[in-house]
C-alpha positions as a Markdown table, in Angstrom:
| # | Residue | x | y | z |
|---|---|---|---|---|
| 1 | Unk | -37.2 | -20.9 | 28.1 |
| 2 | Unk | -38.9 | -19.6 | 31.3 |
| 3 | Unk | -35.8 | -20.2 | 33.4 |
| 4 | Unk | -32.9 | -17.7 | 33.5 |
| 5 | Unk | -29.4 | -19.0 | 31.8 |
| 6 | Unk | -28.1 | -17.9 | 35.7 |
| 7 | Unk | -30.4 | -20.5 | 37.2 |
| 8 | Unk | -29.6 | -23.3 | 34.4 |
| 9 | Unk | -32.2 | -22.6 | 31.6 |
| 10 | Unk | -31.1 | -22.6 | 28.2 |
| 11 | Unk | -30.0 | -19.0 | 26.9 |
| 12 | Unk | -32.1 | -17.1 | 24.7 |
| 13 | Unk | -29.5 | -16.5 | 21.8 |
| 14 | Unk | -26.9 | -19.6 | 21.4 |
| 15 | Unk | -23.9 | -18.0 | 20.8 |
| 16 | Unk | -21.8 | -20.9 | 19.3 |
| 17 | Unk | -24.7 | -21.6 | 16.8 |
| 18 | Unk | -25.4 | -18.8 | 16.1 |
| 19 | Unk | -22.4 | -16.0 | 16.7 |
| 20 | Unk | -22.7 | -12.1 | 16.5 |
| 21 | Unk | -20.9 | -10.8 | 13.6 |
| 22 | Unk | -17.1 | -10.4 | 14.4 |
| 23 | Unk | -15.2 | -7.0 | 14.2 |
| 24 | Unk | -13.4 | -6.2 | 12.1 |
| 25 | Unk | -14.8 | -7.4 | 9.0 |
| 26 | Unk | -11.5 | -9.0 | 8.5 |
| 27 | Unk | -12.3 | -12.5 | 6.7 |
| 28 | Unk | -10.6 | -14.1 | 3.8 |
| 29 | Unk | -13.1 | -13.0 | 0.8 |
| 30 | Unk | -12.1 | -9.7 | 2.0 |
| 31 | Unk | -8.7 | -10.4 | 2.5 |
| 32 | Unk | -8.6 | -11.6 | -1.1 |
| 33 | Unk | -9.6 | -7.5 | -2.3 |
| 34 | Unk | -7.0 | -6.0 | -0.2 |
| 35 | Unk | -4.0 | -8.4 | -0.6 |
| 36 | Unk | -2.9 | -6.8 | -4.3 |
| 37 | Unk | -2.6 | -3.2 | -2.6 |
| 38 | Unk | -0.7 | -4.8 | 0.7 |
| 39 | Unk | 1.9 | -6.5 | -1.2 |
| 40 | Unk | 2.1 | -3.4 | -3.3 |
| 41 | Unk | 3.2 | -1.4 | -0.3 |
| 42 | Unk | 5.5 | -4.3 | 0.8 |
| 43 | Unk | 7.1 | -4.8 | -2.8 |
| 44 | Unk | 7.4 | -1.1 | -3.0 |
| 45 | Unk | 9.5 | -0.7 | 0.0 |
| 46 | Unk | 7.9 | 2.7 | 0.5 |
| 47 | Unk | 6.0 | 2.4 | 4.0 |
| 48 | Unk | 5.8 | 5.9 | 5.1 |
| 49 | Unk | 7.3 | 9.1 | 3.4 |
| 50 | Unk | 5.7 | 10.4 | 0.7 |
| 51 | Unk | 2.6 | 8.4 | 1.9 |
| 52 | Unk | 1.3 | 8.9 | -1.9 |
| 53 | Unk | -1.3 | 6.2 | -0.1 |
| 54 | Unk | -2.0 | 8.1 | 3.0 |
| 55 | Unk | -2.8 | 11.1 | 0.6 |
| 56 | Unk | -4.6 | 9.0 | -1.7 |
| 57 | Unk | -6.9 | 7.8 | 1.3 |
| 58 | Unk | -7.0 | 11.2 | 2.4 |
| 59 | Unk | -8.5 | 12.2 | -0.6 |
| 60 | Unk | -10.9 | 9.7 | -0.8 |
| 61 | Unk | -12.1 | 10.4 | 2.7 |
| 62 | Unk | -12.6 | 13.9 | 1.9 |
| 63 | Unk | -14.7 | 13.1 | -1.1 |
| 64 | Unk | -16.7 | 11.3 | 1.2 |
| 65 | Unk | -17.3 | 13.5 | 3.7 |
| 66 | Unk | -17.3 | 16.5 | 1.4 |
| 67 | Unk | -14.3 | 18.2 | 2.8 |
| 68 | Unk | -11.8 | 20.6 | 1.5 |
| 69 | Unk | -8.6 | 19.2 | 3.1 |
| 70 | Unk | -7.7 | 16.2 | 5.2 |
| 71 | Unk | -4.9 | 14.4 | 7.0 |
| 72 | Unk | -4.7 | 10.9 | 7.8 |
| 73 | Unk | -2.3 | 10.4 | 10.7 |
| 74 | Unk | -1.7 | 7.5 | 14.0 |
| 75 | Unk | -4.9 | 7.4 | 16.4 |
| 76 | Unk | -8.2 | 9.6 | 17.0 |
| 77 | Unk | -6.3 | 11.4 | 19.9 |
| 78 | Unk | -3.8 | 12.6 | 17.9 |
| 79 | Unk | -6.1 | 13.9 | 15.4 |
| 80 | Unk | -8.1 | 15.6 | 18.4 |
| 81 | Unk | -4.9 | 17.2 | 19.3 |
| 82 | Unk | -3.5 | 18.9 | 15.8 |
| 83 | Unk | -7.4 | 19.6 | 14.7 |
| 84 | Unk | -7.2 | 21.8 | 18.7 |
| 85 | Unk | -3.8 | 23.3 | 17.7 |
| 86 | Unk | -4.4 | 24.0 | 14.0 |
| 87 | Unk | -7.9 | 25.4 | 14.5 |
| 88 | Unk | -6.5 | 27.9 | 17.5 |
| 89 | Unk | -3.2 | 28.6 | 15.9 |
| 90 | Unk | -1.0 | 27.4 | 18.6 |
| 91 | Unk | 2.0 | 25.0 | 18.8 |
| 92 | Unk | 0.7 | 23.0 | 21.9 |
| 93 | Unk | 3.7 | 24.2 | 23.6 |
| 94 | Unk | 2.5 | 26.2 | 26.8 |
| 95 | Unk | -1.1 | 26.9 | 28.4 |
| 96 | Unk | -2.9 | 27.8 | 25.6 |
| 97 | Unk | -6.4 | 28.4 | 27.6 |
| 98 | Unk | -9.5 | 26.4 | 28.5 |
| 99 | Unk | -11.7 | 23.8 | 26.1 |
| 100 | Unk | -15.0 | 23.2 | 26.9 |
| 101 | Unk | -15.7 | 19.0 | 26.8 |
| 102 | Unk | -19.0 | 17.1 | 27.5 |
| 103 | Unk | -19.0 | 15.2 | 30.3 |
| 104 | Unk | -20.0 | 12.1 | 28.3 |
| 105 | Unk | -17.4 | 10.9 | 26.5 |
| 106 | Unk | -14.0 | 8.6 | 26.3 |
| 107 | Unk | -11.2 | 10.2 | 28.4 |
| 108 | Unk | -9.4 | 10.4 | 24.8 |
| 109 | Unk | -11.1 | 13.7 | 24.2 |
| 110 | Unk | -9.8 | 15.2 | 27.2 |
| 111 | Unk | -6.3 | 13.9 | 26.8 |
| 112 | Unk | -6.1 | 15.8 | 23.5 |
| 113 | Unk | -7.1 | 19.2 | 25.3 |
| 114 | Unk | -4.4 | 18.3 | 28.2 |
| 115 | Unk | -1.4 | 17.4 | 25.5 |
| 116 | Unk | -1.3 | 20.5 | 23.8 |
| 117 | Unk | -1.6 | 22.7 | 26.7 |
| 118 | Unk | -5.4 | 23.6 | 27.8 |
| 119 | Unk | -6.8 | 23.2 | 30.7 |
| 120 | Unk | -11.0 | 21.1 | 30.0 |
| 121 | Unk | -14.4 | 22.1 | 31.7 |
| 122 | Unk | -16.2 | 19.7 | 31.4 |
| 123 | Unk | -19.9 | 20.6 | 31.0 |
| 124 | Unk | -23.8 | 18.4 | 31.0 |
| 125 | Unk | -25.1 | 17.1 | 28.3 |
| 126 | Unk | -28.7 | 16.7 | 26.6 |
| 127 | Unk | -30.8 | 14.4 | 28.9 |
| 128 | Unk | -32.1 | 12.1 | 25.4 |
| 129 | Unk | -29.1 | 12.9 | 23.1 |
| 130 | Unk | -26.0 | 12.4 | 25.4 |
| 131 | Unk | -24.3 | 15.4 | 23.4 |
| 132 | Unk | -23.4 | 18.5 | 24.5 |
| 133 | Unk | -26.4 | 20.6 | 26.0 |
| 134 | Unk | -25.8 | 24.0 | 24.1 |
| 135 | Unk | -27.8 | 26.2 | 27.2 |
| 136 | Unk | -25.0 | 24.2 | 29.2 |
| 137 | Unk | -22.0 | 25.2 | 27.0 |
| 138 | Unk | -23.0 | 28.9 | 27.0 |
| 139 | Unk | -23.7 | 29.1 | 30.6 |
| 140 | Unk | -20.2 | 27.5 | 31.3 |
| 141 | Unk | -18.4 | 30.1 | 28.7 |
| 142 | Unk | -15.8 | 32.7 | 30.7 |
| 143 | Unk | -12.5 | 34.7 | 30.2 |
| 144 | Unk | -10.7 | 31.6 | 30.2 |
| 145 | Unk | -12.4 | 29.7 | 27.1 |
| 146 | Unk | -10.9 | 29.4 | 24.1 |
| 147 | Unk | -11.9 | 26.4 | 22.0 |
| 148 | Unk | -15.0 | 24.1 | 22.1 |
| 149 | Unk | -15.4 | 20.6 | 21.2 |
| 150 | Unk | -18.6 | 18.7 | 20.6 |
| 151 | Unk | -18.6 | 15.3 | 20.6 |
| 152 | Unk | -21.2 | 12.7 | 18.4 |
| 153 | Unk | -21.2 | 10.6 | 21.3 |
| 154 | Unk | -22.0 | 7.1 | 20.2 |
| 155 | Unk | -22.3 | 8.1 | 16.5 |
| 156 | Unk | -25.2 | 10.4 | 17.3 |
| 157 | Unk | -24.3 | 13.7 | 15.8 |
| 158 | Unk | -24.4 | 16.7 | 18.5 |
| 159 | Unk | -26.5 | 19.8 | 17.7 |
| 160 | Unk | -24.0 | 21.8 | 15.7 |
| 161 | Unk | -26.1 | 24.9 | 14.7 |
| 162 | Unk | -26.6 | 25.9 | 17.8 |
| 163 | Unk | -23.4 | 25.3 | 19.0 |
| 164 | Unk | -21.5 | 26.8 | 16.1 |
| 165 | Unk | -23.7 | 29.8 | 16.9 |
| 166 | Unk | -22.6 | 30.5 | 20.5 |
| 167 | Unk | -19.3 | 29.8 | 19.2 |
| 168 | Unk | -19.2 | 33.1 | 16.9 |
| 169 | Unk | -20.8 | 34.8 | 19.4 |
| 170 | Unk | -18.1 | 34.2 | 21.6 |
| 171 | Unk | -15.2 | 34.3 | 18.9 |
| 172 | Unk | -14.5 | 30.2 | 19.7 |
| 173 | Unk | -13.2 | 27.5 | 17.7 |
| 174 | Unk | -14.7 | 24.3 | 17.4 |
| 175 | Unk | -13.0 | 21.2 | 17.0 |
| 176 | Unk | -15.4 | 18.3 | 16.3 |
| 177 | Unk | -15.0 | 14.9 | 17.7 |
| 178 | Unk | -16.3 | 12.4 | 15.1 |
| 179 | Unk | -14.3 | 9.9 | 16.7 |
| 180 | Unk | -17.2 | 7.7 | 16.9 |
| 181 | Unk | -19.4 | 9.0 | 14.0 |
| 182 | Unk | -18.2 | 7.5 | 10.8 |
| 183 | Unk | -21.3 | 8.3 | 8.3 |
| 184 | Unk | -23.8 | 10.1 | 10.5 |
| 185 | Unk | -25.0 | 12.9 | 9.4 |
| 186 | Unk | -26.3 | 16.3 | 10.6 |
| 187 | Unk | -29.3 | 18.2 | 8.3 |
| 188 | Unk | -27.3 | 15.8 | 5.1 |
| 189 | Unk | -23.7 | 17.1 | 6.1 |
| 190 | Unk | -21.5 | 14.4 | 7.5 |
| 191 | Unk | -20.6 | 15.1 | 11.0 |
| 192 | Unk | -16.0 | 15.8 | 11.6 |
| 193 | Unk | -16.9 | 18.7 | 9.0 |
| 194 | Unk | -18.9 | 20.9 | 11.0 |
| 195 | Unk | -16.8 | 22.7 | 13.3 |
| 196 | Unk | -13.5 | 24.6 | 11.9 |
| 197 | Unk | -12.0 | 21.0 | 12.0 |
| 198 | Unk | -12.7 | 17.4 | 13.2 |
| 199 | Unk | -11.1 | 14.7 | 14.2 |
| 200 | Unk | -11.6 | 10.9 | 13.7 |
| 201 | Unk | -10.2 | 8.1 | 14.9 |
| 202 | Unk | -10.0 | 4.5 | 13.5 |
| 203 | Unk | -9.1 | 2.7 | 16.1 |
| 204 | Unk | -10.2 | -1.7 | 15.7 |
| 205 | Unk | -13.5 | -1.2 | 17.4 |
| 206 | Unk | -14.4 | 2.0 | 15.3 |
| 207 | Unk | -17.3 | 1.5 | 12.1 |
| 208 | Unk | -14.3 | 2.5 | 9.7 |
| 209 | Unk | -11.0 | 0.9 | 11.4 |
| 210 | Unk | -7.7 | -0.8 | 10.5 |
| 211 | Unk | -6.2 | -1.5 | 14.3 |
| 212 | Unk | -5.3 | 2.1 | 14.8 |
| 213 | Unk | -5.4 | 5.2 | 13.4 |
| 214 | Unk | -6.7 | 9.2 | 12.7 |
| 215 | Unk | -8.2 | 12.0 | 10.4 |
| 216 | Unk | -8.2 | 15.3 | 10.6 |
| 217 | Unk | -10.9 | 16.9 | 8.3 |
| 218 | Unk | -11.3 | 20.7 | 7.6 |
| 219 | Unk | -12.8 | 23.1 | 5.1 |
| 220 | Unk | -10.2 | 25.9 | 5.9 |
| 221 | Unk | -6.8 | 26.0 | 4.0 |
| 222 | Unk | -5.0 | 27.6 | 6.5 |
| 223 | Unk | -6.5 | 25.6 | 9.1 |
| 224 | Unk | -4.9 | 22.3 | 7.1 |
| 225 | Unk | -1.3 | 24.2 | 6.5 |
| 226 | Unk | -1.4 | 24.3 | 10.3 |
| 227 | Unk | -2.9 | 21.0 | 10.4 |
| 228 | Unk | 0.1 | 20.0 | 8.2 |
| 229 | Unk | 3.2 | 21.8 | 9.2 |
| 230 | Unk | 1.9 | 20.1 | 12.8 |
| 231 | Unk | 1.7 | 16.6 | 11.5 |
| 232 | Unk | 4.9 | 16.6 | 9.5 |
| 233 | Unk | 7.8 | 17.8 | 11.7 |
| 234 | Unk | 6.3 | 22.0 | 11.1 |
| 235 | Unk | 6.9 | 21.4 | 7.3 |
| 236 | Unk | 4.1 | 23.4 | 5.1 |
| 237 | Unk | 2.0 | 21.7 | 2.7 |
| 238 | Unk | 3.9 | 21.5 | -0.7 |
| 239 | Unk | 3.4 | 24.7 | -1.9 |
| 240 | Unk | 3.6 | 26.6 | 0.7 |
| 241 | Unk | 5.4 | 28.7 | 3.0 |
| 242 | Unk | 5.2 | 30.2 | 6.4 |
| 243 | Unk | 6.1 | 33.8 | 6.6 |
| 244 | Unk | 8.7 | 31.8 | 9.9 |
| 245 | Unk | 9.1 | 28.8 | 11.2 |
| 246 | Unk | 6.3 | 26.6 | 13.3 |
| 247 | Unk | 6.9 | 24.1 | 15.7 |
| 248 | Unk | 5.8 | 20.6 | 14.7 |
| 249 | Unk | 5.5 | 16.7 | 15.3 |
| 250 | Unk | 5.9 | 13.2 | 13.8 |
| 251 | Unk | 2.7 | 12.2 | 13.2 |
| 252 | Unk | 2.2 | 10.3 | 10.0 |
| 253 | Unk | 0.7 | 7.4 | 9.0 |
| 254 | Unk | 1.8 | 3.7 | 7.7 |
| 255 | Unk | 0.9 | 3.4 | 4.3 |
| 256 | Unk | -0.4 | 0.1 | 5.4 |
| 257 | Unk | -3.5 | 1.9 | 7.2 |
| 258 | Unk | -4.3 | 3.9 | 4.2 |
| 259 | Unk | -4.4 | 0.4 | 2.6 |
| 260 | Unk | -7.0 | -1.3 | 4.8 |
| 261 | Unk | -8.9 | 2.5 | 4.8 |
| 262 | Unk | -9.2 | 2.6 | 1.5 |
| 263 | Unk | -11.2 | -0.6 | 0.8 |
| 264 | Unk | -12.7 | -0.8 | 3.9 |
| 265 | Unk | -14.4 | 2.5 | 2.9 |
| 266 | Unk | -16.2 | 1.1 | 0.1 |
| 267 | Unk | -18.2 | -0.8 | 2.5 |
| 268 | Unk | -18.9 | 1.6 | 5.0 |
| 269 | Unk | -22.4 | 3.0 | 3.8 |
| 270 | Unk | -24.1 | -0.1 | 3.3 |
| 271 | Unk | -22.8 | -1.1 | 6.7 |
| 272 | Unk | -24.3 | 1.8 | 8.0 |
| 273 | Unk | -27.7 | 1.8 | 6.5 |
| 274 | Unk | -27.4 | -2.0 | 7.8 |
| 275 | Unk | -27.4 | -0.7 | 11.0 |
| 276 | Unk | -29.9 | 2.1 | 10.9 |
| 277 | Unk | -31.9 | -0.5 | 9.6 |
| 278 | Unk | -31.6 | -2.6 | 13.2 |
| 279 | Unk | -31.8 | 0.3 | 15.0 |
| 280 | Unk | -35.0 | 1.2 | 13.7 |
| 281 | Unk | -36.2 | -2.8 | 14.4 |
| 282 | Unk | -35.0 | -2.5 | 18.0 |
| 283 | Unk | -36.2 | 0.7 | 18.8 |
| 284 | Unk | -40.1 | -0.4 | 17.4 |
| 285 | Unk | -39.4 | -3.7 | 19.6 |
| 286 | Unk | -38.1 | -2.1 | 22.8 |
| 287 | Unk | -40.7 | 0.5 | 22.9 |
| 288 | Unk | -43.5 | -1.4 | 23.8 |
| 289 | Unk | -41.0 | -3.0 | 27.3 |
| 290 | Unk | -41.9 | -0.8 | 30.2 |
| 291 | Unk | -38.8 | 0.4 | 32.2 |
| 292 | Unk | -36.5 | 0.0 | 28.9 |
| 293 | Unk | -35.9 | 3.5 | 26.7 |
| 294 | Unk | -34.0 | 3.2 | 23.3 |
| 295 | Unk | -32.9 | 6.2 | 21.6 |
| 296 | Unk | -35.1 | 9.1 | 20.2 |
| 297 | Unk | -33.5 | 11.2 | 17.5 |
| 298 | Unk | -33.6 | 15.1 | 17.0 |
| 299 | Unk | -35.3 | 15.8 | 13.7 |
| 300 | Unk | -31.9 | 17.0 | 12.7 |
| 301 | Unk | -30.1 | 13.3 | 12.6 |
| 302 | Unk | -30.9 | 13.1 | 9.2 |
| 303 | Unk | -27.9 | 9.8 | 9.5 |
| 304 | Unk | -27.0 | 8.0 | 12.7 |
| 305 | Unk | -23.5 | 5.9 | 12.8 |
| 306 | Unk | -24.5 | 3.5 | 16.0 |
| 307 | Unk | -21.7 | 2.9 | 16.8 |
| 308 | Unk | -23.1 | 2.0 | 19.6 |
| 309 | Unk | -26.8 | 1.4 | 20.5 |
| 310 | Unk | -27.8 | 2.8 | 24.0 |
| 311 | Unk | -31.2 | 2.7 | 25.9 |
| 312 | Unk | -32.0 | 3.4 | 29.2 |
| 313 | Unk | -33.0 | 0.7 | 32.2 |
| 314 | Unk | -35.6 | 1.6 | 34.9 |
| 315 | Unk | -35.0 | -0.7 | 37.8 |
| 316 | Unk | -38.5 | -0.5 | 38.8 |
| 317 | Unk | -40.0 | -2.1 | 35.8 |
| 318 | Unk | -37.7 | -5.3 | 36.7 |
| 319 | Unk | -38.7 | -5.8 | 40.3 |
| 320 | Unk | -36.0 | -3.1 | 41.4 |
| 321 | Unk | -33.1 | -5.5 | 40.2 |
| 322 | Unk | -29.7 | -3.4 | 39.4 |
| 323 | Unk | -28.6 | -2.7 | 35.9 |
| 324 | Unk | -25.3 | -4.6 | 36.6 |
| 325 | Unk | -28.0 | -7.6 | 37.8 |
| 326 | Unk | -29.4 | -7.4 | 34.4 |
| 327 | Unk | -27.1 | -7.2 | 32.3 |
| 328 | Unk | -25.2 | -10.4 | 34.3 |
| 329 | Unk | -29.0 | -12.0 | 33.4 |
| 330 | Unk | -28.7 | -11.1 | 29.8 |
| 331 | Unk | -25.4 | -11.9 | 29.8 |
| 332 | Unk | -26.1 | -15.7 | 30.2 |
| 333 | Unk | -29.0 | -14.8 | 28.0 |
| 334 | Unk | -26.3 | -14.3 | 25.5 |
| 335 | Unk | -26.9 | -10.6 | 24.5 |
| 336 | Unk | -23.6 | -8.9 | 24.6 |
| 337 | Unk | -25.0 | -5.9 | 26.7 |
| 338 | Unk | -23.1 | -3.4 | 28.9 |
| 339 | Unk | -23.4 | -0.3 | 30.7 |
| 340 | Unk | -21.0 | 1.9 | 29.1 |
| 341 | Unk | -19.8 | 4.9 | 30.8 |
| 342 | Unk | -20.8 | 4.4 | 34.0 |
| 343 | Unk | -19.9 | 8.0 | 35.7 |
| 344 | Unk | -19.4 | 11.4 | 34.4 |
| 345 | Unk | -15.6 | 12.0 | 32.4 |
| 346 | Unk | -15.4 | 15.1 | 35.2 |
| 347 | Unk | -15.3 | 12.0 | 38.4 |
| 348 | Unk | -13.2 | 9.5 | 35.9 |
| 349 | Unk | -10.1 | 8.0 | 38.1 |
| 350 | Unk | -8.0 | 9.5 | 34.9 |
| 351 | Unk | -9.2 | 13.2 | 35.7 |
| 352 | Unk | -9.1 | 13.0 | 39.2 |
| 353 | Unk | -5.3 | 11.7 | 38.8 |
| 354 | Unk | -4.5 | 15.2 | 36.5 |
| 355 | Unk | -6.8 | 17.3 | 38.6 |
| 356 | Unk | -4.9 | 16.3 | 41.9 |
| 357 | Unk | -1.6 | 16.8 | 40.4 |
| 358 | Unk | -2.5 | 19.9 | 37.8 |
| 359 | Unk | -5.7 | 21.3 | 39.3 |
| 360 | Unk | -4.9 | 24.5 | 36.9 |
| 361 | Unk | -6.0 | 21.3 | 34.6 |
| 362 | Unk | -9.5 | 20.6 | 35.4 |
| 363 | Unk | -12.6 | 22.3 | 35.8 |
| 364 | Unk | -16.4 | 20.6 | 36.4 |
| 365 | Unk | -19.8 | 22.3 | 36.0 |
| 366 | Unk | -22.9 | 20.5 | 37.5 |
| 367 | Unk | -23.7 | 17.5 | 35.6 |
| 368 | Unk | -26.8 | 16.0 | 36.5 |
| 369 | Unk | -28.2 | 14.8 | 33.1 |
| 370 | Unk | -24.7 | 12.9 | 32.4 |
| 371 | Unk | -24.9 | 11.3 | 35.8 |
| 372 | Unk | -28.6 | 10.5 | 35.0 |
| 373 | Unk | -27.4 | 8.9 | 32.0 |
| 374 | Unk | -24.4 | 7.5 | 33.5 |
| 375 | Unk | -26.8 | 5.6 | 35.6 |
| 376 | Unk | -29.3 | 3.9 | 33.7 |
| 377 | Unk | -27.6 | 3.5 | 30.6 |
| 378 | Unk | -27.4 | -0.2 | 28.2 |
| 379 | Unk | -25.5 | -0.2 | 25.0 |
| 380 | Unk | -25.4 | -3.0 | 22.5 |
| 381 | Unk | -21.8 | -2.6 | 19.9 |
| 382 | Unk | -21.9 | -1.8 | 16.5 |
| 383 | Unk | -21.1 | -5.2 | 15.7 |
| 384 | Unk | -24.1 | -6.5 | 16.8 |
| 385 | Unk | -26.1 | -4.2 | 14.6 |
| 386 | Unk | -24.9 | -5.9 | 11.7 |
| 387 | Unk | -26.5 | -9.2 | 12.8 |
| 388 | Unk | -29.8 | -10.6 | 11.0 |
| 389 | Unk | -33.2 | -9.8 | 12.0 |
| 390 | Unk | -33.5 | -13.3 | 13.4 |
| 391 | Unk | -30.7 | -12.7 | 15.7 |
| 392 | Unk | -31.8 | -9.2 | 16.8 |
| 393 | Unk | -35.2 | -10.6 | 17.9 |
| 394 | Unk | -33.3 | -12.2 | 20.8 |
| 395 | Unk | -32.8 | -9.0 | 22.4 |
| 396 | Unk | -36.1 | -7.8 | 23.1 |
| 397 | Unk | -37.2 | -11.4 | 23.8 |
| 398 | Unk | -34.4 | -11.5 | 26.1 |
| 399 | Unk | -35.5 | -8.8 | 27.7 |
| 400 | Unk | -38.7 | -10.1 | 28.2 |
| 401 | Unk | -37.8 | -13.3 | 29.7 |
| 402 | Unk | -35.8 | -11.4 | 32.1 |
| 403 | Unk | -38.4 | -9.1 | 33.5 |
| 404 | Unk | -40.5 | -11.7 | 33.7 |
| 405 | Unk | -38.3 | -14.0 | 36.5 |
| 406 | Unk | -37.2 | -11.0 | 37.8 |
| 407 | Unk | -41.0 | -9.9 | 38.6 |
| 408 | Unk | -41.5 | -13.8 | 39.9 |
């Protein structure tokens, strides 16, 4: 076992023998408790409008979450985008100000701000947390700011108290991106109901998924009439009125989504405790590896999501080797490892592409923890969370084996 996969040994984890839990959870026992409400929808004929499943979902979601009002609609973006709107008030029509984004995330949550008309700063994060720094947000806080949005990057929920306080203080709105936090929890309140509104998205790699997909969660009725009249082509809530008319989209949802979200939810804590459970294993494992950091949690994570598992590489500790070199060597060790965002969302080819043709569009404090993290940065997928402690063993004795030839 001494000899690296790279150089012809035999790999640490055997793959075909033993294979990392798939994503989605889509096999046939559970195909067996979902095929009664798909051919329900089918047989029924009625695969959108009223979407009595989507609101059925919704509902169920809410109770979940322990929100007032939700939406289910397409993708995460478009969540992102009528949570912004509905929480500011405007129609997405026209520059509707500037939204303050951490410069560790998916390009997805500054596409939202873009599509409905605001122009993103994008500000540093927390060197150990990867969320939003809130001295950082403050500091980057001017005339032009109008909304804020968090995101719990990685299913690690950001520090909302202290950023809904410098919100108020600065009359802002916050729009929550739980687009990769399905369960986590801040001080025991799940994270997307935080802000004045959050979004999710359940796109195929997401912990709750069904191939593509969006929530909107708020605690504000008017907030969700907005959300609403927004989602459904500016039609109010049924109920309601609007003392005139509001501009609005098509975004609603397949009934067969609310389908797959429905009964995938039942599974969706036990999952997670699964993987707060390995997360807890690897982070006592990797620990005692010099030149490898996992994760250290704020007292206030009273629930992580992991949706994805990160921990930092030192090069020195591995005979100066590059991350990519390591991860090729664990690679063949058969450790599905990666780097994940390798460079800060403000110097993404995406933003520089608006920036050079809208530079009204773009604006970039310094970000040196982001491009710290950016840097040295290893995340293991949800997926793999879900494995058996047998199989999560191989990582650290990957590891291991690794630093050992590369030290040779």
């Amino acid at each position: 076992m001494s000899k690296l996969a790279i150089e012809g040994g035999a790999p640490v984890h055997d793959g075909h023998a033993r294979p990392w839990p798939q994503w989605p959870p889509s096999t046939p026992e559970s195909w067996k408790r979902q095929e009664g409400a798909i051919r329900e929808v089918y047989l029924s004929t009625v695969e959108g409008l009223p979407q009595w499943r989507g609101r059925q979902f919704a509902k169920a979601y809410c109770e979940y979450l322990k929100a007032k009002h939700g939406l289910l609609v397409p993708s995460g973006t478009q969540a992102l985008k009528i949570a912004l709107c509905a929480a500011t008030d405007t129609d997405g029509l026209g520059y509707n100000g500037e939204c303050i984004v951490p410069a560790y995330t998916f390009i997805a949550s500054a596409h939202a701000a873009w599509e409905v008309g605001f122009s993103v700063r994008f500000v540093d994060v927390d060197p150990e947390t990867g969320c939003l720094d809130p001295a950082a947000l403050e500091a980057a806080i001017n005339s032009k700011t109008r909304a804020i949005m968090p995101v719990d990057i990685l299913g690690h929920p950001a520090d909302m108290d202290a950023i809904m306080a410098i919100a108020r203080k600065h009359n802002l709105k916050v729009v929550e991106d739980a687009c990769q936090a399905h369960g986590a929890s801040y001080k025991g309140r799940k994270c997307g109901t935080l802000g004045d509104a959050g979004g999710f998205s359940f796109q195929s790699t997401k912990n709750l998924c069904c191939g593509e997909g969006g929530f909107v969660a708020t605690n504000s009725p008017e907030i969700y009439a907005r959300a609403y009249a927004i989602h459904h082509c500016g039609q109010p809530p049924e109920g309601m009125s609007f003392s005139e008319p509001r501009a609005g989209y098509s975004y609603r949802a397949s009934e067969y989504m609310a389908v797959l979200l429905e009964e995938r939810l039942k599974d969706l804590d036990a999952q997670c405790e699964r993987r707060n459970r390995a997360a807890r294993y690897l982070n006592n494992e990797l620990k005692g590896i010099t030149g490898i950091r996992p994760a250290k949690l704020p007292d206030y994570v009273t629930n992580h999501a992991w949706h994805l598992y990160m921990m930092r590489y030192i090069p020195s500790a591995f005979g100066g080797r590059s991350r990519s070199e390591f991860i090729h060597a664990m690679n063949a060790e058969g450790i599905p490892i990666s780097a994940g965002y390798t460079q800060s969302l403000s110097e993404h080819p995406v933003t520089k592409a608006v920036q050079k043709r809208h530079p009204e569009l773009v604006a970039a404090e310094p970000c040196p923890n982001t491009e710290h993290i950016c840097g040295e940065s290893l995340w293991l997928t949800q997926n793999v969370l879900l494995a058996d402690e047998r199989d999560l063993a191989d990582i650290p004795e990957a590891i291991r084996k690794v630093q050992k030839a590369f030290h040779a």
